[in-house]
N, CA, C and O atoms as CSV, one atom per row, in Angstrom:
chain,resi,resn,atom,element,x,y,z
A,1,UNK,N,N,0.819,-1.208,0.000
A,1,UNK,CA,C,0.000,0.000,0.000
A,1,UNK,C,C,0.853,1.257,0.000
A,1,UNK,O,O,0.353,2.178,-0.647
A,2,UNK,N,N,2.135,1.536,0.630
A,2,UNK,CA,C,3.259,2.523,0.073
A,2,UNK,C,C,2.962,2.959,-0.791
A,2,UNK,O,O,3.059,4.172,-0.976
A,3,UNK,N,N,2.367,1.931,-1.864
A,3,UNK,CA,C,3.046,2.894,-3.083
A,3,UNK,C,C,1.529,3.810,-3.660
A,3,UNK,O,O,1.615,4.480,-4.689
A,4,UNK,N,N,0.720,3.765,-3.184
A,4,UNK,CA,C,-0.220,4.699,-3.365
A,4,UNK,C,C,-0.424,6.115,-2.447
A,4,UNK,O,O,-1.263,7.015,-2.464
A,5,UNK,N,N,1.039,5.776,-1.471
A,5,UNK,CA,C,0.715,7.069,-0.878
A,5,UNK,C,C,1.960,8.135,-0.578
A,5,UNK,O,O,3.086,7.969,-0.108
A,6,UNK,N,N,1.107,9.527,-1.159
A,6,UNK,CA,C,1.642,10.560,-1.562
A,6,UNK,C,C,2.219,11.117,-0.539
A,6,UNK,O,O,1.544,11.854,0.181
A,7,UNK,N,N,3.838,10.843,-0.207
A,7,UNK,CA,C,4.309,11.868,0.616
A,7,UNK,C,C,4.819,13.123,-0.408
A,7,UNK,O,O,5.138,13.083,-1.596
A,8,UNK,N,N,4.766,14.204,0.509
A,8,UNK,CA,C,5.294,15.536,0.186
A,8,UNK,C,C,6.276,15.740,1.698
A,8,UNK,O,O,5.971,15.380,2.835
A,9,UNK,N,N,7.371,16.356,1.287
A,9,UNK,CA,C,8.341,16.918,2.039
A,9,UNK,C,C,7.797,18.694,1.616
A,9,UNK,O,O,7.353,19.288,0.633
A,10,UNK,N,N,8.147,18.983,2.955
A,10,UNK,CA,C,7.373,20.447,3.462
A,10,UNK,C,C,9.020,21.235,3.930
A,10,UNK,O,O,9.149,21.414,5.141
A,11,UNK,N,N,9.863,21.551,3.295
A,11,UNK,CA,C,11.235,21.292,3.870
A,11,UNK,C,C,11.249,22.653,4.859
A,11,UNK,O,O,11.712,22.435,5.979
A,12,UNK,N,N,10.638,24.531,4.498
A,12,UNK,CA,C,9.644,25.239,5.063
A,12,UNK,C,C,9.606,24.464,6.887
A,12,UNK,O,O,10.202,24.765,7.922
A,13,UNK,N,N,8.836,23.647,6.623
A,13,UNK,CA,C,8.093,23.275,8.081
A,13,UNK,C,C,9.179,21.886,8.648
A,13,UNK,O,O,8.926,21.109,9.569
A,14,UNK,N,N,9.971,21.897,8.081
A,14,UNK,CA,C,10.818,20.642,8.760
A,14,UNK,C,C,10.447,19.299,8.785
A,14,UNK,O,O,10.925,18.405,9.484
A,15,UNK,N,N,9.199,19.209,7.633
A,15,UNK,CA,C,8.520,17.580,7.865
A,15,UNK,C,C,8.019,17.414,6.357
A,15,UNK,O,O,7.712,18.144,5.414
A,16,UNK,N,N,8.116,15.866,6.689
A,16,UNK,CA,C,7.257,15.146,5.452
A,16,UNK,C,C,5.817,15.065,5.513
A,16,UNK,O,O,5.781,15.313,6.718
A,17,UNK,N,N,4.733,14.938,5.242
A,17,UNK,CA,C,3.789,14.792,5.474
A,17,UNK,C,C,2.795,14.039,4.334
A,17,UNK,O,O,3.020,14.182,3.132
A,18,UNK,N,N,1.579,13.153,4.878
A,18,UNK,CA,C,0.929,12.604,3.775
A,18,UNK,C,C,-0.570,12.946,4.179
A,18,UNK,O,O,-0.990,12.878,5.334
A,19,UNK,N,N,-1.345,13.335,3.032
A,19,UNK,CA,C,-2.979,13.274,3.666
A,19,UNK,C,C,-3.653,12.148,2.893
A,19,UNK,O,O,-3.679,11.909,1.685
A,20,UNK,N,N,-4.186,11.529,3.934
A,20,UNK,CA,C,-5.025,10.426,3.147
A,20,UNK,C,C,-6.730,10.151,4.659
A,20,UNK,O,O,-6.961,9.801,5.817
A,21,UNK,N,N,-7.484,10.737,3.175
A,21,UNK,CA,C,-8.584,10.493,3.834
A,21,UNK,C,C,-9.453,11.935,4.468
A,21,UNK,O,O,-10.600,12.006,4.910
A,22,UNK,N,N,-8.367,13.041,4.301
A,22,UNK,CA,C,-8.000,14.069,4.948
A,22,UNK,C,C,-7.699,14.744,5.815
A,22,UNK,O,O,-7.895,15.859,6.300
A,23,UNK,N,N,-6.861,13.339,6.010
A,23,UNK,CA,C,-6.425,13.248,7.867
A,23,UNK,C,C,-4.897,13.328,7.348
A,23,UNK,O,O,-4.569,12.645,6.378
A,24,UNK,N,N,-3.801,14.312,8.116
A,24,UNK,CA,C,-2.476,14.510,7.668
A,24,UNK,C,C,-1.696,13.912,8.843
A,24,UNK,O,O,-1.790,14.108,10.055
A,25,UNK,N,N,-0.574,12.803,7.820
A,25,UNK,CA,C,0.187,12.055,8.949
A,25,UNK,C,C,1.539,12.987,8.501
A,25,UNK,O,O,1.602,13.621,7.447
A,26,UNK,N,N,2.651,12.926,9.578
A,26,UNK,CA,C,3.809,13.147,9.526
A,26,UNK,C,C,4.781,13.291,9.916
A,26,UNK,O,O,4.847,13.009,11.112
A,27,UNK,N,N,6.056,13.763,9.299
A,27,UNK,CA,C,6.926,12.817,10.434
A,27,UNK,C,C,7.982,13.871,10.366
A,27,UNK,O,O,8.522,14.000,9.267
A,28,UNK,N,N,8.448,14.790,11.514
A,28,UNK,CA,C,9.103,16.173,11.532
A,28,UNK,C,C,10.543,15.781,11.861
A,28,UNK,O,O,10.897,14.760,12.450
A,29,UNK,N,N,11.371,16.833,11.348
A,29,UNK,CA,C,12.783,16.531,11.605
A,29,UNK,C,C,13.123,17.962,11.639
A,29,UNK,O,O,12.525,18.926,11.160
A,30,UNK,N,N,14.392,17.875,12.420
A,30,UNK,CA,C,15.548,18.780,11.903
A,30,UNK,C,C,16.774,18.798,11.536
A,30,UNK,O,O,17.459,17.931,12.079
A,31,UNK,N,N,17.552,19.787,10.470
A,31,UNK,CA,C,18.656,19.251,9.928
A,31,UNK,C,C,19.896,20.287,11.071
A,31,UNK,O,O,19.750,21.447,11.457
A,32,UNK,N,N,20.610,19.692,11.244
A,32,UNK,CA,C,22.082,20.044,12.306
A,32,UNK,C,C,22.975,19.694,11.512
A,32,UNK,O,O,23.194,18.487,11.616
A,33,UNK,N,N,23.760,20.330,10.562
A,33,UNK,CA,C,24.864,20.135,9.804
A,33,UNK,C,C,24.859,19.406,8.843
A,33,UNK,O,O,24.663,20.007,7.787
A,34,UNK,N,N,25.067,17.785,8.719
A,34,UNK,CA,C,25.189,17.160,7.662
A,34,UNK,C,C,23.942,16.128,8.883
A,34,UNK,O,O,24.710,15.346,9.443
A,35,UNK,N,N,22.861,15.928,9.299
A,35,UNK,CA,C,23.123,14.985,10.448
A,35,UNK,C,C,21.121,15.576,10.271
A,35,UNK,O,O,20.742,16.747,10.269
A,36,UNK,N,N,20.415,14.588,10.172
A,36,UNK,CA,C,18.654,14.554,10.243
A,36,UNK,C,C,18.259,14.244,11.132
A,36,UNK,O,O,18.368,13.034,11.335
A,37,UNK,N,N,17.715,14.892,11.983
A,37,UNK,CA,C,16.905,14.785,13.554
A,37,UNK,C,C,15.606,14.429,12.928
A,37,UNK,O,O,14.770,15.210,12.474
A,38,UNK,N,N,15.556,12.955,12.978
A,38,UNK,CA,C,14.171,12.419,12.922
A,38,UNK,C,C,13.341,12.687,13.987
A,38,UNK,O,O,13.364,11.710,14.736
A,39,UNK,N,N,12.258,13.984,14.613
A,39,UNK,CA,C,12.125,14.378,15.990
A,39,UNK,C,C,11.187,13.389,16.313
A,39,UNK,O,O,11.555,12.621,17.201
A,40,UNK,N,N,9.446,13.090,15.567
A,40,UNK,CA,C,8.270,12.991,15.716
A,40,UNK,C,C,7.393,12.003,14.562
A,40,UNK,O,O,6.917,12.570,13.579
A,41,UNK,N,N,7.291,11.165,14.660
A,41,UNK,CA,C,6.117,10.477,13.456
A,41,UNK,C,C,5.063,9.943,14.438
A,41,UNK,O,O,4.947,9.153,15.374
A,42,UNK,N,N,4.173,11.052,13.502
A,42,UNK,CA,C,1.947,11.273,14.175
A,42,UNK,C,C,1.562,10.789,12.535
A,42,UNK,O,O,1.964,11.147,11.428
A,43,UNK,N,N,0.182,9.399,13.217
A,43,UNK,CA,C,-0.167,9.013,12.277
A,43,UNK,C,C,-1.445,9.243,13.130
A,43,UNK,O,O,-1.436,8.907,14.314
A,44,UNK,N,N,-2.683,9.877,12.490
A,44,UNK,CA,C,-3.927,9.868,13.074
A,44,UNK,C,C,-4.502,8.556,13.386
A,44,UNK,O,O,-4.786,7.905,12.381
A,45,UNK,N,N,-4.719,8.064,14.371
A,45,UNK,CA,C,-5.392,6.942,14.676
A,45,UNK,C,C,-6.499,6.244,13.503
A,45,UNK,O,O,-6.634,5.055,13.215
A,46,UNK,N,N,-7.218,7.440,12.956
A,46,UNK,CA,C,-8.259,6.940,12.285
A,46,UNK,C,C,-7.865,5.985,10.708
A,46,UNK,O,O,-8.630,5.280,10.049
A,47,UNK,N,N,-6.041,6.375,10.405
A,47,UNK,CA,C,-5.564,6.120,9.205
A,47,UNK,C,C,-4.243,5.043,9.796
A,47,UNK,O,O,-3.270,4.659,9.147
A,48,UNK,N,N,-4.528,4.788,10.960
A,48,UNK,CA,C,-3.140,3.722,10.994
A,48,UNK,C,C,-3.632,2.610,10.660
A,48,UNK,O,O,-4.819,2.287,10.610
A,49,UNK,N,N,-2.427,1.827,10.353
A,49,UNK,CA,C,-2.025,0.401,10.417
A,49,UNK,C,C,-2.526,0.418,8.370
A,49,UNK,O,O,-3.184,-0.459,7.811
A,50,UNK,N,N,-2.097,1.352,7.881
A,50,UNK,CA,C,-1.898,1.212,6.717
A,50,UNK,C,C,-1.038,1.335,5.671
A,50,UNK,O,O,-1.208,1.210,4.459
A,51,UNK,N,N,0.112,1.656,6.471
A,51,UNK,CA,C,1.724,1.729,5.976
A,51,UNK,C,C,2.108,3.273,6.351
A,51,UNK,O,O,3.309,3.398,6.592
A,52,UNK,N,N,1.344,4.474,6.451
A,52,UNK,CA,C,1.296,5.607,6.640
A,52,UNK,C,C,3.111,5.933,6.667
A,52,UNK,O,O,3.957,6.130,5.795
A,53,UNK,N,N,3.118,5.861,8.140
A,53,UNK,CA,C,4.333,5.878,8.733
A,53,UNK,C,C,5.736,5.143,8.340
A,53,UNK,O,O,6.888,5.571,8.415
A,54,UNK,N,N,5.243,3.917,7.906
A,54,UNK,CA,C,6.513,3.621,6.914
A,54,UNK,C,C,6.900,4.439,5.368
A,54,UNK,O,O,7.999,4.333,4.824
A,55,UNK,N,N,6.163,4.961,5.019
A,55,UNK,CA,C,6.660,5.481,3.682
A,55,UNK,C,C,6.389,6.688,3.757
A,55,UNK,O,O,6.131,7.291,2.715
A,56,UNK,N,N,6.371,7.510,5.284
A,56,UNK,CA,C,7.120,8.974,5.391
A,56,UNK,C,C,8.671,8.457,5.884
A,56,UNK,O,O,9.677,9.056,5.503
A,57,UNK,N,N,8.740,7.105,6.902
A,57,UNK,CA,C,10.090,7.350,6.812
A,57,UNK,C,C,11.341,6.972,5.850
A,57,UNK,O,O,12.528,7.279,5.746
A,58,UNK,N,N,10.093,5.858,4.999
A,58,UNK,CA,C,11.065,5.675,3.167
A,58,UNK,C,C,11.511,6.778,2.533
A,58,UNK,O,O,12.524,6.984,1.864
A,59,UNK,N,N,9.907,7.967,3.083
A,59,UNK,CA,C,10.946,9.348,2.317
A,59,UNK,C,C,11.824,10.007,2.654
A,59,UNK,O,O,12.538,10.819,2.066
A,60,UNK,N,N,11.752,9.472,4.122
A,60,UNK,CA,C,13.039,10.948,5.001
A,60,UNK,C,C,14.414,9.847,4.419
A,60,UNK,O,O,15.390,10.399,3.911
A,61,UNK,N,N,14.391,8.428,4.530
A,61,UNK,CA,C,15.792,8.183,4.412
A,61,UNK,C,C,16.123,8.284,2.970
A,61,UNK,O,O,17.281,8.337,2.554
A,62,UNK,N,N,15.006,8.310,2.183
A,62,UNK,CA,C,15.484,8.666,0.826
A,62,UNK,C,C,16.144,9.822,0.588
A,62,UNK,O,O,17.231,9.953,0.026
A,63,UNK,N,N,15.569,10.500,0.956
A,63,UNK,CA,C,16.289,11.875,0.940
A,63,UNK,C,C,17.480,12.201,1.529
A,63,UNK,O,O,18.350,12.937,1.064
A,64,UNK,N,N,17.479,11.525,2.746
A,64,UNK,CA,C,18.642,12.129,3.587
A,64,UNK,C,C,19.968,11.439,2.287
A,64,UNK,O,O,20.858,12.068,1.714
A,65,UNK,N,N,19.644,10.123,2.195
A,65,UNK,CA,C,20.770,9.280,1.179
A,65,UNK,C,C,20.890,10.308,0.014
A,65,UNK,O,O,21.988,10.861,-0.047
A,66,UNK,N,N,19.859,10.710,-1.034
A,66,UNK,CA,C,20.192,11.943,-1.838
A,66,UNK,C,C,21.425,13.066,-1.170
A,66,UNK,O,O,22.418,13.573,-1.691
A,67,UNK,N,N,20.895,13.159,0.079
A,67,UNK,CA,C,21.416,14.340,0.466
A,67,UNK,C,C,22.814,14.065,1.575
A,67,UNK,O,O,23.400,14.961,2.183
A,68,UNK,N,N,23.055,12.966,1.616
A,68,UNK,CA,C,24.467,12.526,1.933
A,68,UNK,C,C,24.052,13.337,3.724
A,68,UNK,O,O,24.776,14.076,4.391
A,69,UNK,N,N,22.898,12.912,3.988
A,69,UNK,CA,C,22.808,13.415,5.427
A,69,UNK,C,C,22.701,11.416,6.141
A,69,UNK,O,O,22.422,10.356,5.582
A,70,UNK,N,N,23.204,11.888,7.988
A,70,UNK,CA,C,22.983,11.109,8.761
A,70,UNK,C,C,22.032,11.066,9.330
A,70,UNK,O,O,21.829,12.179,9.814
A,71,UNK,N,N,21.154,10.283,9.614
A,71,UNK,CA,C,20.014,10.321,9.902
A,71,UNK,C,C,20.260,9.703,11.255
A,71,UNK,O,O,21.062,8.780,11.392
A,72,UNK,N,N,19.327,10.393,12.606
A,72,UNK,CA,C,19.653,10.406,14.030
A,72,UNK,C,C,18.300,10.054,14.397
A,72,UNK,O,O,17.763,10.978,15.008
A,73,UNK,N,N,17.318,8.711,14.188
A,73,UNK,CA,C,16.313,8.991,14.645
A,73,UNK,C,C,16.301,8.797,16.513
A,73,UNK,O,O,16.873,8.022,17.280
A,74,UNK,N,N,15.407,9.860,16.680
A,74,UNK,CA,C,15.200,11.066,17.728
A,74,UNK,C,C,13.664,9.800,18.197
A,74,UNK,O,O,13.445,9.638,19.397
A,75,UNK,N,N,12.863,9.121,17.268
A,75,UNK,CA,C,11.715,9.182,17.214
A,75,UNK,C,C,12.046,7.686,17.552
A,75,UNK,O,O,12.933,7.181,16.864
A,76,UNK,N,N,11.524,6.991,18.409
A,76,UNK,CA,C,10.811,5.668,18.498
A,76,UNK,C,C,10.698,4.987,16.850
A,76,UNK,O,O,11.599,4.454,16.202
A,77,UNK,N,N,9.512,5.180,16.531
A,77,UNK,CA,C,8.719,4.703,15.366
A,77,UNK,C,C,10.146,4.428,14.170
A,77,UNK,O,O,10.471,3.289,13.833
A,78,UNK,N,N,10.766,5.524,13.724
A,78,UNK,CA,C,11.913,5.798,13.106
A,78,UNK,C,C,12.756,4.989,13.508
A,78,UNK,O,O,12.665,3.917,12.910
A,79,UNK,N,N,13.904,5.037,14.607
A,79,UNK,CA,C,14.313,3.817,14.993
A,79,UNK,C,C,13.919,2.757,15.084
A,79,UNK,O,O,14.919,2.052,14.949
A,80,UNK,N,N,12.963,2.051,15.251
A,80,UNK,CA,C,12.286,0.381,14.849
A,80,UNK,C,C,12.147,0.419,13.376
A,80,UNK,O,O,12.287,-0.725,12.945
A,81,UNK,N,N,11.912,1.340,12.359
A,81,UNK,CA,C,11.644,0.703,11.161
A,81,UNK,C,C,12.906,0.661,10.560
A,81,UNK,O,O,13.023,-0.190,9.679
A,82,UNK,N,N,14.139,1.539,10.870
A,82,UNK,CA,C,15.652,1.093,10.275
A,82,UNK,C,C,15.724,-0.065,11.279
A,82,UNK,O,O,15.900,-1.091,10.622
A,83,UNK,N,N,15.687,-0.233,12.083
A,83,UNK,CA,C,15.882,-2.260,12.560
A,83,UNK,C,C,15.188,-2.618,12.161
A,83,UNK,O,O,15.266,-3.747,12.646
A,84,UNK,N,N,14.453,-2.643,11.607
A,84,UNK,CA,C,13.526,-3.696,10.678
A,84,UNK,C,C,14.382,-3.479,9.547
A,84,UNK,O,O,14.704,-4.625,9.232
A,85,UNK,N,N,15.070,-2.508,8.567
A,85,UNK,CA,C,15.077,-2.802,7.656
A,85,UNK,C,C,16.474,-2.475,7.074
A,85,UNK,O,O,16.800,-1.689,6.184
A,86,UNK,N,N,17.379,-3.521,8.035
A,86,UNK,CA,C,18.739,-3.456,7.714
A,86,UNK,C,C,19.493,-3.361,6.305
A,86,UNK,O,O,20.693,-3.235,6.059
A,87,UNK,N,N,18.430,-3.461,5.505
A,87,UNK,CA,C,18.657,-3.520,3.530
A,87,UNK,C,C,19.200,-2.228,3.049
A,87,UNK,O,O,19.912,-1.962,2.080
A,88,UNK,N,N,18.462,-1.197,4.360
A,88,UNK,CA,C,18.355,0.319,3.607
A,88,UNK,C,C,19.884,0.713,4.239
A,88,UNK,O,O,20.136,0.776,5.442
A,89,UNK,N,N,20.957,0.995,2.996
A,89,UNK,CA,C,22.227,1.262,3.215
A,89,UNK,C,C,22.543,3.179,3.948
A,89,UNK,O,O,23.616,3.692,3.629
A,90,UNK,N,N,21.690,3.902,4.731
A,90,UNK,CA,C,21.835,5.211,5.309
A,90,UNK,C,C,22.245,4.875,6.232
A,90,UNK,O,O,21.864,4.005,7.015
A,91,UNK,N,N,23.540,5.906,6.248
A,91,UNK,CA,C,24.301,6.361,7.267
A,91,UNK,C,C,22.974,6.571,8.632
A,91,UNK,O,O,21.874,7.119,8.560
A,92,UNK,N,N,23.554,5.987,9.621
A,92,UNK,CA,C,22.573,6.188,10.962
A,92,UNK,C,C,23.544,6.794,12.198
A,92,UNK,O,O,24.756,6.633,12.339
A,93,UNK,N,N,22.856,7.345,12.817
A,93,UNK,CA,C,23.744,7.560,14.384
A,93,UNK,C,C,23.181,7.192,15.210
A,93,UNK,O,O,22.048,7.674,15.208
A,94,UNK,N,N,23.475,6.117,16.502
A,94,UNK,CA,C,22.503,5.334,17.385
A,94,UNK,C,C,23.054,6.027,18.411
A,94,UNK,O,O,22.663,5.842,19.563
């Protein structure tokens, strides 16, 4: 189901965000040098358990890898889905 859903990076507001349903999930960061403060991923209750949250954070590490940033998740949610998904080759800081 990922792949039907539209993240937008809000770079402005420090977050990715997706609306589906017209309920907006998303997942805020900040950038510190070369280095992505994954802070926060909010998925409205009414839209979870439908991948939401995994493919805002497919987009933050996509990007950060574009962008030769380290990604520091800050966030619970963020940290469990890079251990889940040891495949994805981004620089991390634990």
């Amino acid at each position: 189901m990922n792949n039907e859903i539209e993240v937008v990076h809000n770079p402005a507001a420090g977050r990715y965000q997706a609306v589906v349903d017209g309920l907006t999930a998303e997942l805020t960061y900040r950038l510190q040098g070369d280095r992505m403060l994954a802070t926060h991923t909010g998925v409205p209750p009414a839209i979870e358990g439908r991948g939401i949250g995994s493919a805002l954070v497919r987009a933050a590490v996509q990007d950060a890898m574009a962008r030769d940033l380290t990604i520091v998740p800050l966030c619970s949610f963020v940290a469990g889905w890079l251990d889940r998904h040891p495949e994805v080759q981004v620089k991390r800081e634990r």
